[in-house]
N, C-alpha and C positions, 0 to 999 in steps of 0.2 A: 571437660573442654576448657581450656585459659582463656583466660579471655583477652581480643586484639590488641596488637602495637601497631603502629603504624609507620610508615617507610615513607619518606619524602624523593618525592623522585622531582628532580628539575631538568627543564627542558629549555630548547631555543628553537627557533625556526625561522624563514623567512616571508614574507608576504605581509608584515604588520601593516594596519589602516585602518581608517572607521568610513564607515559610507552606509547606504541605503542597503536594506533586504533586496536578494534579488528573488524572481518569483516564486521560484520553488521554494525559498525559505518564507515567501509572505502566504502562500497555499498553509505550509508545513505548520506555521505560527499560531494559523486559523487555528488547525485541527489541534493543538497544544494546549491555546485558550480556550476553546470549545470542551474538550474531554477534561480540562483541568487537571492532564495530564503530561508526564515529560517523554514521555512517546518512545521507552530504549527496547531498542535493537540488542541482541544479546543474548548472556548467559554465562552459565558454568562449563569448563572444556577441562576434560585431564589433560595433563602435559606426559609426552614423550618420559619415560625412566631415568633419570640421569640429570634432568632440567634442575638448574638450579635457583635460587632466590634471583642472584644478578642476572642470569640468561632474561628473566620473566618481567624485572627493571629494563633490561636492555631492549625486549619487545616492547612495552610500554612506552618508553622515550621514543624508540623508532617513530611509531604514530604520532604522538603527537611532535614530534618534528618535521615530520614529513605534511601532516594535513592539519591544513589551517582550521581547518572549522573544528576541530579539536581546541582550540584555542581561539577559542571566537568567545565573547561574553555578548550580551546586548543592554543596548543605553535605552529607558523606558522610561518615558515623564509622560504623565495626565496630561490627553488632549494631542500627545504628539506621534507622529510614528515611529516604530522603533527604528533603532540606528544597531547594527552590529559595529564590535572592535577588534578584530585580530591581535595577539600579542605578540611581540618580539621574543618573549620568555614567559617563565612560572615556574610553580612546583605544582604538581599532583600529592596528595595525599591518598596511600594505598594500606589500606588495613592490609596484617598477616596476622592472620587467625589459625589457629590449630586445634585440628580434631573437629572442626565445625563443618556440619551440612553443608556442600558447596551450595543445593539448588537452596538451600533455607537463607543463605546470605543472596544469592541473587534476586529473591521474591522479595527482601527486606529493602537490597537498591531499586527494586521496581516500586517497592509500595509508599517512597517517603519521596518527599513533592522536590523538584529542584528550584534552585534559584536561577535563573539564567543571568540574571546581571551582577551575581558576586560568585556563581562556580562556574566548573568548566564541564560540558556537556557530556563526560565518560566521568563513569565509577567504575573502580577497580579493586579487589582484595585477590590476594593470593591466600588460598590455603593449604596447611601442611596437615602433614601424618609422622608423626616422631620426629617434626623437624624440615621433614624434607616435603618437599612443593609437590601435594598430587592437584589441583585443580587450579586454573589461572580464572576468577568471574570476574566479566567484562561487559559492561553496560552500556549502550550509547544513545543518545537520545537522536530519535529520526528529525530533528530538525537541522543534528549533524549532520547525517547522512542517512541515504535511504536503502535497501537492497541490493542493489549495483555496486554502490558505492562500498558498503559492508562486506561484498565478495572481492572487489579490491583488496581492500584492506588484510585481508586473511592470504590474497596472493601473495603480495610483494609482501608482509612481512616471514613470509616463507623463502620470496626470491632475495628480499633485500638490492634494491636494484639503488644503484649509485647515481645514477643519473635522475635531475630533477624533474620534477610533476611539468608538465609543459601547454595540460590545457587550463580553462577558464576557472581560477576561484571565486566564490562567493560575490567577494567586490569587483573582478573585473566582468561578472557575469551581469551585475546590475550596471554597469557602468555602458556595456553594449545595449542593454536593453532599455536604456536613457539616450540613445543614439540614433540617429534619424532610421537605420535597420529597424532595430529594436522596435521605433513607434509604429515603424510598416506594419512588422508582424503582428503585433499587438492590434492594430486597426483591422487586421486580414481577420483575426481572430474574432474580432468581436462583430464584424458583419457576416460569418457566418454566424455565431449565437444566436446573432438577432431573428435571422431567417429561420433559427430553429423553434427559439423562443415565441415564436409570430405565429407557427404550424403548428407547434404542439397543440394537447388538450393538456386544459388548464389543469387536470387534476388525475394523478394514474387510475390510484384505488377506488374503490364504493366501498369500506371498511366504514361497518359504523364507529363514531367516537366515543371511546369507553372511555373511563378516567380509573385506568388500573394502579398500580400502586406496588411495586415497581412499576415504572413502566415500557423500560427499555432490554427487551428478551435476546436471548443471543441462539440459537439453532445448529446443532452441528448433522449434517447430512454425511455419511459413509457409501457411497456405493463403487464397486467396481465394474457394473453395469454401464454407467453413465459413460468413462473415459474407452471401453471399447464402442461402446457405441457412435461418439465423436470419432471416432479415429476409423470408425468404417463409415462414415459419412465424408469428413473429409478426405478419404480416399476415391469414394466415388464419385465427389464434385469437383478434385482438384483444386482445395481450397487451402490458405493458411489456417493450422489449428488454431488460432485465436479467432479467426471469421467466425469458425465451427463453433465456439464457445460462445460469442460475440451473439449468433442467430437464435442458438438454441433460449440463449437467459431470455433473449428480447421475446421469443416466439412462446417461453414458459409465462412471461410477464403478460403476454399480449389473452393467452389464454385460462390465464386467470382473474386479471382486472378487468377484460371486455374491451380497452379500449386502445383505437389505431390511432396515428402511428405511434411506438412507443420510444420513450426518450431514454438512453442509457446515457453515464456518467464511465465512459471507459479509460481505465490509468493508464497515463504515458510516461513510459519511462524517460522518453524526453535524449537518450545516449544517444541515438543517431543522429543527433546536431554535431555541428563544429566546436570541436574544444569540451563537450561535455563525454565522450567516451573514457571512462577511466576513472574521472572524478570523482572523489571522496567528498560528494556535498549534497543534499536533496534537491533533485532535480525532475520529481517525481508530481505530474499535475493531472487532474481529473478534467479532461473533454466533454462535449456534447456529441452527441451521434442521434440520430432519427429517423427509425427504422423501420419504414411500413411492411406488417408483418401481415398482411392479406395476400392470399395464394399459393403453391406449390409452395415448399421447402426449394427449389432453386431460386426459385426467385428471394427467396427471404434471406436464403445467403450470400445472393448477388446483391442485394442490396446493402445486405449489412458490410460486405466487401468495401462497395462503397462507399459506405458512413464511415467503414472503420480507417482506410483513406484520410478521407475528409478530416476527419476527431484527431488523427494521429499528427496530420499536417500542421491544426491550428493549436494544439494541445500547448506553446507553450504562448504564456501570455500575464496577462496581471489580473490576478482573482478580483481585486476589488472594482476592475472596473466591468467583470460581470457581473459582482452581484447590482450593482448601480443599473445595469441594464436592464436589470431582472426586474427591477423594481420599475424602472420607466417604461417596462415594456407589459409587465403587470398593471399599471396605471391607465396604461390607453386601452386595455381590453376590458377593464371593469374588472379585473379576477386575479387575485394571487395564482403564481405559477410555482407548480411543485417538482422540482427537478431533480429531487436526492435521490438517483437510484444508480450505485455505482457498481462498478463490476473491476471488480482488483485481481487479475490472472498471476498468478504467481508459481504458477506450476513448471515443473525443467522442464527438458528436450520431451517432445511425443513423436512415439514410435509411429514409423511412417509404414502401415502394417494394417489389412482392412481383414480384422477377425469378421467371424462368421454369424450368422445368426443365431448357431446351438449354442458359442460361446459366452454370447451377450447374456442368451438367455438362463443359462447354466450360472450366471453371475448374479440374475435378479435378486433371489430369495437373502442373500444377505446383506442387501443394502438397510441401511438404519437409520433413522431419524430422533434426535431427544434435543428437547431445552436443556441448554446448560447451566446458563448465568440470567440471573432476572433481578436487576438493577435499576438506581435510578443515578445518570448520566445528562447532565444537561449541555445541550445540542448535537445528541448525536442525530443523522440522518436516519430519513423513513425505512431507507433498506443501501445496507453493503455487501455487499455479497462478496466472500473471501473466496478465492479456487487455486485449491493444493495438491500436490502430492500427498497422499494418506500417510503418515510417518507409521503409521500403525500397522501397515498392509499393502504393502507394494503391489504398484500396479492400479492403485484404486484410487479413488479422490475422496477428496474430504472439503466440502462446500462447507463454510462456516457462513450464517446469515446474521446480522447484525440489525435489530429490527423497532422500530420505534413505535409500540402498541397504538396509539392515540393516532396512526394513521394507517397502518399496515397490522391490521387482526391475526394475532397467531395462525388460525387459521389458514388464513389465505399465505403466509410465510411460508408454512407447509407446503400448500396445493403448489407455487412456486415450483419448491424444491423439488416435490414428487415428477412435478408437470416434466420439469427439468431433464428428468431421467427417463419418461414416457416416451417424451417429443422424442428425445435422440434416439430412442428406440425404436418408434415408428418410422423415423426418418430415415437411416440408416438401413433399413426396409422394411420397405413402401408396404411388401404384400401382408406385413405383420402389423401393419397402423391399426392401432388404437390408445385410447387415452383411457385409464379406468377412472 
């Protein structure tokens, strides 16, 4: 393999400016300095036969002319908050490598730290085969953009559409949300927190505290059991599959920690606001929801119906002035309040389709459970619960749990996940309830 040259691609675009983060990039920010990581969206894609070096230049300029946060840097001084800078122009530097592992160059742009105040938030190489361009790796770091905005991007640069971006960037999105609107919604939002935060119980788990070493486990769960199971549930309540997701985590969480009502962290994508549909920026924030999971499975999904309402209403908002609540509202009860338990739905379209009991059941036997990764990461939360499409096994999901030992015991991470796949099984029917 030779080793890379590299391509200077230079760009322009409009919307240059420096201003305030607007939320979802000060949410996005957290979780960057938190994980001490640059958070990319991404990977290695082959190219169509025939692509050449310029067509894969000409894709690359596209983006970053078209989306500003592609061209965003941020301004960072001790003590102060940061400032984002859009640019009028630059160049990209694109290694072209040949003969090389595409996934072995994308794991290498994943695994080396970015700078955010001297580069520009995409890493890109093109690699060849004799010359000619089989894979295009494309890196972006989520506090460009988040899943929405990433399937954008792969639309229009397929449509190539002429006509300009026409909802909310970055800076005009904080500039509303600096605006008598903006402080509405933000007030709406945090006096529901409050009410949540005032209800909750101070503490999910009874997880004794070990001091492991790693100590932050990662869990990947397999079943194709679980997603029929939801999907005949939500057909016999007439519910949205996310309620049905939404019940089941809160009703596995309730049934393993012992304690009501329980608080979910559920992700809002945030697009159905004004001027955010389409948008190439993170926009992506974690809610409160408070789910009293005592009684019938109707009622547990009317409620969470509910909450998810609720969560989804006030979801956009200014993290820092929850956690500030968090803490005054921990102060007047005597007791740290432990709120990190998110629930990230990430799964496509679900089949609006109520399989049967044989079906479900005929699905149990190969559901799987294994630790993956056991690490140490500092600040991640007690539990995140990922929920995917199984890429491995269509049809099936693939729960990834994210689990912080020192407060959530491997253990009970498990019972969680198992519970998970029980509940909707009993639920889905009733005459088949039990939990093992």
């Amino acid at each position: 393999m030779a080793g890379p040259s590299r391509i200077t691609v230079p760009f322009e675009g409009d919307g240059a400016g420096r201003g305030p983060l607007s939320w979802g990039q000060i949410e996005s920010w957290h979780a960057v300095r938190s994980l001490g990581h640059w958070m990319p969206l991404g990977g290695a894609l082959p190219v169509p036969p025939g692509t050449t070096v310029d067509d894969l230049v000409g894709e690359l300029r596209f983006h970053l002319h078209r989306y500003v946060t592609l061209r965003t840097r941020l301004h960072l001084s001790p003590g102060a908050e940061p400032e984002q800078e859009v640019h009028a122009s630059g160049e990209l530097e694109v290694e072209l490598i040949e003969g090389a592992d595409p996934e072995a160059v994308a794991e290498r742009y994943r695994g080396r730290p970015l700078n955010f105040a001297t580069e520009w938030p995409i890493r890109a190489a093109i690699v060849t085969r004799d010359g000619v361009p089989s894979h295009l790796v494309v890196l972006v770091s989520h506090f460009a953009t988040d899943a929405a905005g990433a399937r954008t991007m792969l639309q229009e640069v397929a449509e190539r559409p002429s006509a300009p971006v026409t909802g909310l960037d970055p800076l005009a999105q904080a500039a509303w949300q600096a605006s008598a609107a903006g402080r509405r919604q933000n007030a709406g939002a945090m006096r529901h927190f409050e009410a949540v935060l005032r209800a909750m119980p101070a503490q999910r788990f009874d997880s004794p505290v070990v001091a492991r070493s790693p100590r932050y486990w990662r869990a990947r769960f397999d079943s194709a059991a679980l997603p029929l199971a939801m999907r005949a549930l939500t057909a016999r309540l007439d519910v949205d599959p996310a309620v049905t997701l939404l019940a089941v985590f809160a009703a596995a969480v309730h049934e393993t920690a012992g304690r009501n009502p329980v608080v979910v962290r559920p992700l809002v994508s945030n697009r159905f606001r004004a001027g955010l549909d389409g948008m190439v920026c993170t926009a992506v924030q974690a809610s409160l929801a408070l789910i009293d999971c005592e009684g019938g499975i109707e009622d547990v999904v009317e409620r969470s119906r509910r909450a998810a309402l609720t969560a989804f209403k006030h979801g956009y908002f200014d993290q820092r002035d929850l956690w500030a609540l968090r803490d005054r509202v921990a102060a007047e009860r005597g007791e740290p309040l432990e709120i990190g338990c998110f629930l990230n739905d990430r799964r496509g379209p679900v089949p609006m389709d109520s399989p049967g009991a044989e079906e479900i059941d005929a699905a149990l036997p190969s559901s799987r459970l294994a630790w993956i990764t056991r690490q140490d990461h500092p600040g991640l939360e007690p539990l995140i619960l990922d929920v995917e499409d199984d890429p491995d096994s269509p049809g099936a999901l693939r729960c990834t749990a994210h689990t912080d030992t020192a407060v959530l015991a491997p253990r009970d991470a498990e019972r969680i996940l198992w519970n998970m796949e029980a509940l909707a099984v009993s639920f889905a029917h009733p005459a088949r309830s039990s939990i093992g």
